[in-house]
C-alpha positions as CSV (number, residue, x, y, z in Angstrom):
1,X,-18.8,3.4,-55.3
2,X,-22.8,1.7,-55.1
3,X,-24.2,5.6,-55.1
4,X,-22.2,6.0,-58.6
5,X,-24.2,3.3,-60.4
6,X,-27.5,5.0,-58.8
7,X,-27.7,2.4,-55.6
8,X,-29.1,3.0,-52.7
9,X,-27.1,1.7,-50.0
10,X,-30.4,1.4,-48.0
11,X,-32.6,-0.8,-50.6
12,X,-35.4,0.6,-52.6
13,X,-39.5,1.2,-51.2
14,X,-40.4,-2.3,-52.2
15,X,-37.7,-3.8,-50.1
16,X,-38.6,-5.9,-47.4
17,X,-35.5,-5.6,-45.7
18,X,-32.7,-3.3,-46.0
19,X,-29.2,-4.2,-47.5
20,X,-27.9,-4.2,-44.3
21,X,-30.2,-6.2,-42.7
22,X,-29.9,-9.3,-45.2
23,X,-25.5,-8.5,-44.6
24,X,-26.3,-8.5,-40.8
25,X,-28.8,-11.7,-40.7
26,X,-26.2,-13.5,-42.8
27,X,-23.2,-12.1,-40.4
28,X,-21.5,-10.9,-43.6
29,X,-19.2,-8.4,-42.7
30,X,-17.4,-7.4,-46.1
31,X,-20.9,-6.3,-47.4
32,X,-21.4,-4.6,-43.8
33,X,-18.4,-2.6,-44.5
34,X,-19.3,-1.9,-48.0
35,X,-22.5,-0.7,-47.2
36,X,-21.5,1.4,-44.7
37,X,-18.9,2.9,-46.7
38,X,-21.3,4.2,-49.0
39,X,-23.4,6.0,-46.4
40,X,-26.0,3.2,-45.6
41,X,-27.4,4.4,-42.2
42,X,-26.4,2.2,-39.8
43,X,-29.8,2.4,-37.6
44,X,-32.2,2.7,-40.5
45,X,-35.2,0.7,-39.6
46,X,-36.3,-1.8,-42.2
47,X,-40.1,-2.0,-43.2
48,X,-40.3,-5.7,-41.4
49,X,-39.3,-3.3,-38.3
50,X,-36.2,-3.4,-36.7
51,X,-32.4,-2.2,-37.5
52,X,-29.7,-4.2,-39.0
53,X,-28.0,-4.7,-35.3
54,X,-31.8,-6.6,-34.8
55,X,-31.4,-8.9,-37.6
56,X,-27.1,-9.8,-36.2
57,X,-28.8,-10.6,-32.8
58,X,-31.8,-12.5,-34.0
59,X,-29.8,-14.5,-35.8
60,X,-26.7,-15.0,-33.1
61,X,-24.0,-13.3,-35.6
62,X,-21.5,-12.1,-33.1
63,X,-19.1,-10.8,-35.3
64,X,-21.6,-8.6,-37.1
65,X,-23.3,-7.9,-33.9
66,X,-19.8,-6.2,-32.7
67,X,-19.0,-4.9,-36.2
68,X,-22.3,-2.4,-35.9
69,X,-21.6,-1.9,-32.5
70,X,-18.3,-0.5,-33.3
71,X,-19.6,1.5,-35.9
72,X,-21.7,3.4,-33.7
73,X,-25.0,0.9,-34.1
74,X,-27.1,2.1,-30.6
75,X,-26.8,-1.0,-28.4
76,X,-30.4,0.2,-26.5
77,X,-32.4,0.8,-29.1
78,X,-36.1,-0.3,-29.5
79,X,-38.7,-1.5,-31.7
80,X,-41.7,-3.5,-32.1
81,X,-41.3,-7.2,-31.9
82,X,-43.3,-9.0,-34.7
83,X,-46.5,-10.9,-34.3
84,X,-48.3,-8.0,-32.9
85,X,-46.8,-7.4,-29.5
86,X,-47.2,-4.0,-28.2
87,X,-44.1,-3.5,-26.3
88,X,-40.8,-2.6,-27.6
89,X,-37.9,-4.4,-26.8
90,X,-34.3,-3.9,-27.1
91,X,-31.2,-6.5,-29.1
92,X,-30.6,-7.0,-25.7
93,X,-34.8,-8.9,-25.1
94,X,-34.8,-9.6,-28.7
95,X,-32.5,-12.7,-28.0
96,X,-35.4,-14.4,-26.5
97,X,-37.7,-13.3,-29.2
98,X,-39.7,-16.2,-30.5
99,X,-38.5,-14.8,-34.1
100,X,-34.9,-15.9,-33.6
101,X,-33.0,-18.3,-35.5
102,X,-32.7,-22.2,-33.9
103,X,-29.3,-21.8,-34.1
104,X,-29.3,-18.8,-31.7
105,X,-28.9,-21.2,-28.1
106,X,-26.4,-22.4,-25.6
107,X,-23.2,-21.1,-26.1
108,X,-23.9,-19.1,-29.3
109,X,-26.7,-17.3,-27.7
110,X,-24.8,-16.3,-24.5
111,X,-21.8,-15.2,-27.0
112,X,-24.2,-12.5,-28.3
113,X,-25.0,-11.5,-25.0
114,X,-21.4,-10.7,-24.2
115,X,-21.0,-9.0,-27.3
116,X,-24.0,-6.5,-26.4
117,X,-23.0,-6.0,-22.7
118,X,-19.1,-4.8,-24.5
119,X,-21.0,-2.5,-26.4
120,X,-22.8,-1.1,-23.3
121,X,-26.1,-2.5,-23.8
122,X,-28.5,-2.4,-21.2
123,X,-30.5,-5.9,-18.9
124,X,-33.4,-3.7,-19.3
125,X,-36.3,-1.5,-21.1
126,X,-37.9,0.8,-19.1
127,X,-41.4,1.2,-18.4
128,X,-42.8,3.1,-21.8
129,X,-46.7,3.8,-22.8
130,X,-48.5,1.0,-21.3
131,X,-45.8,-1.6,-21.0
132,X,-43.9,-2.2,-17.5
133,X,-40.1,-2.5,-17.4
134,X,-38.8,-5.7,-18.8
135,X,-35.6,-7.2,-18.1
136,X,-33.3,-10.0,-19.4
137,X,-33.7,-12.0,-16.7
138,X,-37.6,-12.1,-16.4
139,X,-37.6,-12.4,-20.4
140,X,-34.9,-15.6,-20.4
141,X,-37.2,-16.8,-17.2
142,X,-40.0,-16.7,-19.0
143,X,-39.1,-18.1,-22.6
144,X,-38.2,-21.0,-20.6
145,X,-33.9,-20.3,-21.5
146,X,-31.5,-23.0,-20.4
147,X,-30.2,-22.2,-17.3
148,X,-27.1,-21.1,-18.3
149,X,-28.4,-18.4,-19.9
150,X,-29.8,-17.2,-16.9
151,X,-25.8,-17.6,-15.2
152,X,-23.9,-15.7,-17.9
153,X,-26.8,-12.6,-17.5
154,X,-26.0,-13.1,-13.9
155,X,-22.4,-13.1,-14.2
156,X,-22.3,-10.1,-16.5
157,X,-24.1,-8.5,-13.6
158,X,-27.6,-8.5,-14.7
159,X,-29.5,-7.4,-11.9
160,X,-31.1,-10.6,-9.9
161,X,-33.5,-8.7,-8.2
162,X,-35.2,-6.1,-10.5
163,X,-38.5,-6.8,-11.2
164,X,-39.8,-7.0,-15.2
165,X,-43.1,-7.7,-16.8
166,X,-43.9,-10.8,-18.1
167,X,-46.5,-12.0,-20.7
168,X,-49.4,-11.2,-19.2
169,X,-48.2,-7.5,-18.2
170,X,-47.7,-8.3,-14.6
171,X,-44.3,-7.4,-12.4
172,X,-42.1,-10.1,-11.1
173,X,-38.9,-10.1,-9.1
174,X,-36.7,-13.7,-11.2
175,X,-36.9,-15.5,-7.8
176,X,-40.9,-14.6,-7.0
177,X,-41.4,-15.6,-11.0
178,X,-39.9,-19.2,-10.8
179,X,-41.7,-20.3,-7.3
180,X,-44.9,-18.7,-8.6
181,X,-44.3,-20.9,-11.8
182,X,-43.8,-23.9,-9.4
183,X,-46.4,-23.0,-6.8
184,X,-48.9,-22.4,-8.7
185,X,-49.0,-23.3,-11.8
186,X,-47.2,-27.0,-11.3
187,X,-43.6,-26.7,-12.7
188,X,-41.3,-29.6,-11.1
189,X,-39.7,-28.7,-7.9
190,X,-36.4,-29.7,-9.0
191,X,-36.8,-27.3,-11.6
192,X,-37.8,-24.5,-8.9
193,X,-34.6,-25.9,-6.5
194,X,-32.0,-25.2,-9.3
195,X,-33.0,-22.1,-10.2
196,X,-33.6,-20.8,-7.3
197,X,-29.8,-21.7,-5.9
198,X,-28.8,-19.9,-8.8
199,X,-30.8,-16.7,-8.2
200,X,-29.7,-17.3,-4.4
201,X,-26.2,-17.3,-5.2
202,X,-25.9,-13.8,-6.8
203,X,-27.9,-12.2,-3.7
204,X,-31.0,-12.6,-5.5
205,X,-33.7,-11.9,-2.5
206,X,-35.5,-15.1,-1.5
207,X,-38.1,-13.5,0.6
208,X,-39.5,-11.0,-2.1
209,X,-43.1,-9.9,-0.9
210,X,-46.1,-11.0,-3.2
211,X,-49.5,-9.4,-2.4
212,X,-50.3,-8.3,1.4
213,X,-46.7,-8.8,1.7
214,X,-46.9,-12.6,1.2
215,X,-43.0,-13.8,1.2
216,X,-42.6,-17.1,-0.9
217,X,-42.3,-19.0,2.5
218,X,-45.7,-18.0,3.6
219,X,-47.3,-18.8,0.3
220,X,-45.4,-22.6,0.8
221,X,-46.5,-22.9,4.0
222,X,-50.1,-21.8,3.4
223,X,-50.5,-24.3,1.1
224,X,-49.1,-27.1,2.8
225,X,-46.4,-27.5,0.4
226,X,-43.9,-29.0,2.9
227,X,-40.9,-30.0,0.1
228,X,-41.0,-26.3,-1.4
229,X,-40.8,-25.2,2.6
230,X,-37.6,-27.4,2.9
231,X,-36.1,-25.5,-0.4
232,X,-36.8,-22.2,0.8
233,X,-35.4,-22.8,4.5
234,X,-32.6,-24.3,2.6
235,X,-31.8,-21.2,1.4
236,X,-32.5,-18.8,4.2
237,X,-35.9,-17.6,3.7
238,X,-36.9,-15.8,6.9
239,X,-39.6,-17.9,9.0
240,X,-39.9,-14.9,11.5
241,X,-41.0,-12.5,8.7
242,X,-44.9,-11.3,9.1
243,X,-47.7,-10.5,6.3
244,X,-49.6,-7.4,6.8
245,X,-51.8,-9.1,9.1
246,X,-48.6,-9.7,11.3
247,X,-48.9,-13.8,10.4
248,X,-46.0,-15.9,9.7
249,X,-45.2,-18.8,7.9
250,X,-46.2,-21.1,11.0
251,X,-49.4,-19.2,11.9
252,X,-50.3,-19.7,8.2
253,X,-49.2,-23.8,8.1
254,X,-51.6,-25.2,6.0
255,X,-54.5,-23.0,6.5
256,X,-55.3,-23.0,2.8
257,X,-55.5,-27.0,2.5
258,X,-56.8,-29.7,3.4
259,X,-53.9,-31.7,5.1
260,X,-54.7,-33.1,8.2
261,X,-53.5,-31.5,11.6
262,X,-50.7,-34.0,12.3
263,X,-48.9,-32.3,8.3
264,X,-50.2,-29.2,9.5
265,X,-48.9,-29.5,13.2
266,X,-45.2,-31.3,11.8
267,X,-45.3,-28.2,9.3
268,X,-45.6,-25.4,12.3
269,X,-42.7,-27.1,14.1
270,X,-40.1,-27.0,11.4
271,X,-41.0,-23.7,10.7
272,X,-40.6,-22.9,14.7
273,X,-37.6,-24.5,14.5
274,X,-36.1,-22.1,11.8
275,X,-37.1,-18.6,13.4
276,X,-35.6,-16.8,16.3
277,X,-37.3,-18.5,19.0
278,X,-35.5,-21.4,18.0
């Protein structure tokens, strides 16, 4: 037994990690089962912050990360991200940390996502001290994931409409993140197009409101931004939906740019052409 010799199974003050984080990082479950045997607490927080099940996920070691599950290791717990952050975040958000390992993508990083949805992990955090709920989805969105990342969360019924923070603090629904992101701040519309057929597919809701209930279409069509209008109708965004001054997406056509009347005009009519008068 480690105790017999005088170990601690949990590392000495001076440690900067705990036994069972260096077994966990490494995915080295005899040690984990050593450890363990000789009472090492399974949840202990390290003095670099986090638990052993942290240091499995951050490094995309499955096996370990099921091995701690299965010994009771709390699949939602939280702690403070490095670097300063203020919100805690779950495994579960910690798999997009900046702090991971390089080899933690693809395949090997959706692999550690099943393994903490078996163990009952949750998509989410809630909303705690200052910091708004943050989700999976919205985290993986943001950290700029492969898409097929953002499937398997889907497909292990992450929710594709609940709304989480992102780095700035602010709330965002996935699909009203990714057309803001192309929208405003430039990303390529093919980008935008496949992610938002993906979000579309598991009933993800296209016409999410933005402020003075704004739907996605409206913002498009304000703007003049005929190809994102084309996407949108493509996937059944509502043309006949009104703001909160009772405009739609034609009465708004291009009233934020400076496209001439015959874009603005062509613009109103394919939008006519969508809604109910149709």
């Amino acid at each position: 037994m480690l105790t017999s010799f005088g170990a601690d199974p949990n590392g000495g003050p001076k440690a900067q990690k705990t036994p069972l984080q260096v077994a966990a990082a490494n995915g080295n479950l005899d040690s984990l089962k050593l450890l363990l045997d000789n009472n090492a607490i399974v949840d202990l927080n390290g003095p670099n912050n986090g638990s052993a099940l942290f240091s499995a996920v951050l490094n995309c070691q499955s096996n370990a990360v099921r091995y701690l599950l299965d010994k009771n290791s709390m699949p939602d717990q939280v702690a403070l991200p490095r670097g300063g952050a203020k919100c805690k975040i779950s495994p579960m958000l910690a798999l997009f940390d900046r702090d991971r390992s390089q080899r933690c993508e693809g395949s090997s990083l959706n692999t550690v996502i099943s393994a903490l949805v078996q163990g009952n992990a949750s998509f989410a955090v809630p909303a705690h001290d200052d910091c708004e709920n943050q989700t999976a989805i919205m985290t993986a969105l943001e950290s700029k994931q492969d898409i097929s990342v953002v499937e398997h969360l889907l497909s292990l019924k992450a929710d594709p409409n609940q709304a989480g923070r992102d780095g700035s603090g602010e709330l965002f629904k996935p699909f009203e993140y990714a057309f803001m992101q192309t929208s405003y701040l430039g990303a390529p519309l093919a980008e935008f197009s496949k992610i938002a057929k993906l979000l579309h597919s598991y009933k993800a809701s296209v016409d999410a409101t933005l402020d003075q209930a704004y739907t996605p279409l409206m913002m498009a069509a304000e703007y003049c931004e005929s190809d994102l209008v084309k996407v949108l109708l493509g996937l059944n965004a509502d043309p006949d939906k009104r703001n909160d001054d009772q405009k739609t997406a034609a009465d708004l056509a291009c009233s934020n740019s400076e496209e001439n009347a015959t874009v603005a005009e062509n613009l109103k009519t394919l939008l006519r052409s969508q809604g109910k008068r149709a």
